[in-house]
C-alpha positions in Angstrom: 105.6 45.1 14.7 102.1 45.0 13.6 100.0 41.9 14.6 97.3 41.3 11.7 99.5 39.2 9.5 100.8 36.9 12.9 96.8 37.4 14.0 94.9 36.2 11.0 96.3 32.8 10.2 95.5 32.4 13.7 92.0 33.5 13.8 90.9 31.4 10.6 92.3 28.4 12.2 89.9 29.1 14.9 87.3 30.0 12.3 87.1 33.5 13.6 88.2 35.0 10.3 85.3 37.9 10.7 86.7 39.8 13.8 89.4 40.8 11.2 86.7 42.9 10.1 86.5 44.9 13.1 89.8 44.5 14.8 91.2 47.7 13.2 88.3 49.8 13.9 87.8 48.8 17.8 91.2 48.8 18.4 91.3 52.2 17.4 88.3 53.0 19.7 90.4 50.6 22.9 93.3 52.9 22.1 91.1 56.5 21.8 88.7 55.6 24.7 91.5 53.8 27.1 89.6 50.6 27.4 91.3 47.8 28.9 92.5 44.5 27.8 89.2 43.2 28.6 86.4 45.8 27.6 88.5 45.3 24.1 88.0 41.3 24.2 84.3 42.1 24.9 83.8 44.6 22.1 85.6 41.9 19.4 83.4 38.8 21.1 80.0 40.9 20.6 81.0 41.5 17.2 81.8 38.4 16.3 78.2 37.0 18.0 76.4 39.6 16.1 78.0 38.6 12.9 76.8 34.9 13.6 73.3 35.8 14.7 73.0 38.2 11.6 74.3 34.7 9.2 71.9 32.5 10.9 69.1 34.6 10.6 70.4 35.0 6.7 70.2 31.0 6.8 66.5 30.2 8.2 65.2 33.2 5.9 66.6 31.4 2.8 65.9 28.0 4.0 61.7 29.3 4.9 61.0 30.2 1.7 58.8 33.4 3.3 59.2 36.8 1.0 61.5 39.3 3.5 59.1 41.7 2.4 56.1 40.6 3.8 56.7 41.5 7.3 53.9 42.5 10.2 55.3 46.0 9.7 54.9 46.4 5.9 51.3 45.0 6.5 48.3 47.7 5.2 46.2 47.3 8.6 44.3 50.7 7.6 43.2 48.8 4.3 40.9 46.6 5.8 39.9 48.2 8.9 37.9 45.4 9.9 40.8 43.1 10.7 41.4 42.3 14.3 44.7 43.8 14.7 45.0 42.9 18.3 44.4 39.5 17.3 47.4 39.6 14.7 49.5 41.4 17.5 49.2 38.4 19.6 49.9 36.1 16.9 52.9 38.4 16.2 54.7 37.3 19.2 54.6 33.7 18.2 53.1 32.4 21.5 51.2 30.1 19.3 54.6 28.1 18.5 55.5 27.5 21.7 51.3 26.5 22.5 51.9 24.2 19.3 48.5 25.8 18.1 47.4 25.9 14.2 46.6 29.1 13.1 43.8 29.0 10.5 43.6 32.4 8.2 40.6 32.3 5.8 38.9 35.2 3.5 38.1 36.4 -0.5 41.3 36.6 -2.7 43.8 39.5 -1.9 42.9 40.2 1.1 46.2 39.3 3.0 46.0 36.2 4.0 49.3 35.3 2.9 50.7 38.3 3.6 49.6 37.4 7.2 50.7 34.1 7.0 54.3 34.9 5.6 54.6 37.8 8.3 53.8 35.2 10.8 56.5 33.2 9.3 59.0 35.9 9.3 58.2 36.9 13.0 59.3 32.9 13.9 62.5 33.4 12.1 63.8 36.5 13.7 63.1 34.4 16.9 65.0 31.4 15.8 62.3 28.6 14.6 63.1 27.4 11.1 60.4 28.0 9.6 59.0 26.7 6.0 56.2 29.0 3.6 55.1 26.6 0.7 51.7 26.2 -1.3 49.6 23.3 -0.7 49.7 22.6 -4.5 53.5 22.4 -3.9 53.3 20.6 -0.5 51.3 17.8 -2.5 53.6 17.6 -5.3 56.8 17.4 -3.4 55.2 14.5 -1.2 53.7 12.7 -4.2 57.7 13.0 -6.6 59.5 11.5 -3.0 56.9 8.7 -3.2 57.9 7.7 -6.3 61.3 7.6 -6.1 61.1 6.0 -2.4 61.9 8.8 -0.2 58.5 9.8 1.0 59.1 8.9 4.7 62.1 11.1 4.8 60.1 13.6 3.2 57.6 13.4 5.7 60.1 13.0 8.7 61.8 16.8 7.2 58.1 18.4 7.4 57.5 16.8 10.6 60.3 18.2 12.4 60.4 22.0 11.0 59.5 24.1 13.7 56.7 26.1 11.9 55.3 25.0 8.6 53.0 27.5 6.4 50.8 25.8 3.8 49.5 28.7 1.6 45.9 28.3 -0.4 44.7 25.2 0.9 42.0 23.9 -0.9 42.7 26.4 -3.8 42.5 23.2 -6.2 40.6 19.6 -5.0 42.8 17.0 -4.0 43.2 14.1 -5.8 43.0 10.5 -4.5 45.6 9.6 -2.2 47.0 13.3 -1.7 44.5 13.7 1.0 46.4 10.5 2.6 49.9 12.7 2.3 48.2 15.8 3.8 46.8 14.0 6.5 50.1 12.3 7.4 51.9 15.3 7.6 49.2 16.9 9.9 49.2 13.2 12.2 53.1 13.9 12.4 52.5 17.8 13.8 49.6 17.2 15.8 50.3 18.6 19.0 54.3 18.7 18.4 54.8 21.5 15.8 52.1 24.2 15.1 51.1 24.9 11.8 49.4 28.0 9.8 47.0 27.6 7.0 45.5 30.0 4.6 42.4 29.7 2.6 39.8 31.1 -0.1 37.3 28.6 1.8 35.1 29.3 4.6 35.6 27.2 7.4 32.3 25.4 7.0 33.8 24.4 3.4 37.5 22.8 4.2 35.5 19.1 3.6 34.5 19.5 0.4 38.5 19.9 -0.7 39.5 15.8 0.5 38.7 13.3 -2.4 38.3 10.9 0.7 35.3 12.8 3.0 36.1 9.8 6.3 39.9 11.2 5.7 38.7 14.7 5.7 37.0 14.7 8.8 40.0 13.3 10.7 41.9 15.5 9.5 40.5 18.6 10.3 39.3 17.3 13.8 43.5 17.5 14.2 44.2 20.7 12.5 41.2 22.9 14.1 41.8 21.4 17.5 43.1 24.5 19.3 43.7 27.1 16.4 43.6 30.4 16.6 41.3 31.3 13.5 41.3 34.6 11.6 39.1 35.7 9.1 39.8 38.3 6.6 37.2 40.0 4.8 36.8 43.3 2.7 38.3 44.9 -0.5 41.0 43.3 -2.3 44.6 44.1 -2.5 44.9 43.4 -6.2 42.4 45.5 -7.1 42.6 46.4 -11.0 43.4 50.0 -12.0 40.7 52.2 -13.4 40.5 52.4 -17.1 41.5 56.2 -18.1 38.2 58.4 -18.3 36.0 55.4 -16.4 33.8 56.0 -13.6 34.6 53.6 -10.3 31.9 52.4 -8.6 32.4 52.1 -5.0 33.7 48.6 -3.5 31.3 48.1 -0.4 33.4 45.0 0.0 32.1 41.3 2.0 32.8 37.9 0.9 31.1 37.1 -2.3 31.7 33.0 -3.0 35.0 31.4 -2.3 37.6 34.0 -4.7 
C-alpha cells in the first residue's frame, strides 16, 4: 500500500503540508542511493527548513518595502568610479546593525543614493532584520494621519522597534511645523537601539535648514550623526536624458552643482 494518502492528512495536521512536495522525489533518491531511515529523515527536514527560510525571506521583503531589484550586486560601481566601494562593502555586511550606527548617504540627484540605501536594506533582509524602505514625505504623512485618529504612539512604537528603518530623500521638501517634532521622536526612540540609514540631495552642512523648528533641528541631528558612517556620492547622474537624434553631447565632467 502506498503511504501518501495515510501520510498527508497527517503531515497538514502537523502543518508540514510542504514535504509532500518532496517526499516523492527523495524517496526515490533514499531508494536509488540506499540511504537509510535516517539520512532520508534528514534530506525531508532540510527541505522542509529551506522552504521556511525561503517564505520568511518572501515575508520581510514584502513587509520592507525595498525594490528586490536594487541589490549591491545590480549596483553600477564602474558609473561613478569615484565611489568608495570598500566603504559600501563594509556596509554590505550590515556590521552597522548590529553597532546600531546611522548610516548617512548624501549627493546630486541620480546618483544612487537610494539605490545604495535600498541595497543596504535588502543585504539586512537576507540576514533576517525586518527591515522598512519609505520616503521621508511618507514617513511624515503616516505619523501626522495616526495622530489624528489617535494612534500616533502605536505608530511610533512600530517604527521604533523595526530592526532597520530607511528614510529616503530627507529634506527633499521643508518640514512643516510640528513634523520636525514626529521626526525627532522617532529618531529619540532609535537612538542607540536601532540604526537607521538616510539619504539626501543636501550636503551635510545643510540638514538644518530642512526643521521648521532650528532648537529641534539641532537635537536632532546631534542623535542621528552621532556615530554614522557617512557616504557621499558624487558624479554623473543615472537618469541622464537621451540625446536628441542628430545632437551633439557635450561631455558631463560631473561634481555637485547645488542641492539636485
Amino acid at each position: 500500500m502506498h503511504p501518501m494518502p495515510q501520510i498527508s492528512p497527517l503531515l497538514k495536521q502537523l502543518r508540514l503540508s510542504g514535504i509532500l512536495d518532496s517526499l516523492e522525489v527523495r524517496n526515490h533518491q533514499a531508494v536509488e542511493q540506499q540511504l537509510s531511515y535516517t539520512e532520508f529523515l534528514a534530506l525531508l527536514i532540510e527541505d522542509e527548513v529551506a522552504r521556511r527560510e525561503q517564505r520568511a525571506f518572501a515575508q520581510r521583503q514584502r513587509r520592507s518595502g525595498v525594490n528586490a531589484q536594487k541589490t549591491l550586486e545590480s549596483f553600477d560601481f564602474t558609473f561613478n568610479p569615484g565611489i568608495n566601494r570598500a566603504q559600501i562593502a563594509d556596509l554590505g555586511t550590515c556590521r552597522f546593525i548590529d553597532e546600531k550606527a546611522p548610516v548617512l548617504i548624501v549627493g546630486p540627484c541620480g546618483t544612487g543614493k537610494s539605490h545604495l540605501a535600498q541595497a543596504l536594506g535588502h543585504m539586512a533582509v537576507r540576514r533576517g532584520n525586518d527591515t522598512l524602505f519609505t520616503s521621508h514625505a511618507k514617513l511624515l504623512g503616516q505619523l501626522s494621519a495616526a495622530r489624528a485618529v489617535g494612534s500616533y504612539d502605536r505608530k511610533l512604537a512600530q517604527l521604533s522597534k523595526v530592526e532597520l528603518l530607511i528614510i529616503d530623500d530627507f529634506g527633499l521638501k521643508p518640514m512643516r511645523p510640528g513634523q520636525d517634532e514626529d521626526l525627532h521622536d522617532v529618531i529619540a526612540e532609535r537612538y542607540e537601539r536601532r540604526p537607521i540609514v538616510i539619504t539626501s540631495n543636501l550636503d551635510f552642512n545643510e540638514w538644518g535648514e530642512a526643521f521648521h523648528n532650528k532648537l529641534l533641528g539641532v537635537a536632532t541631528l546631534d542623535r542621528v550623526q552621532h556615530g554614522a558612517y557617512r557616504v557621499t556620492l558624487d558624479g554623473k547622474s543615472y537618469r541622464a536624458p537621451r540625446p536628441v537624434q542628430g545632437e551633439a553631447q557635450t561631455p558631463d565632467t560631473g561634481g555637485r552643482k547645488g542641492k539636485g
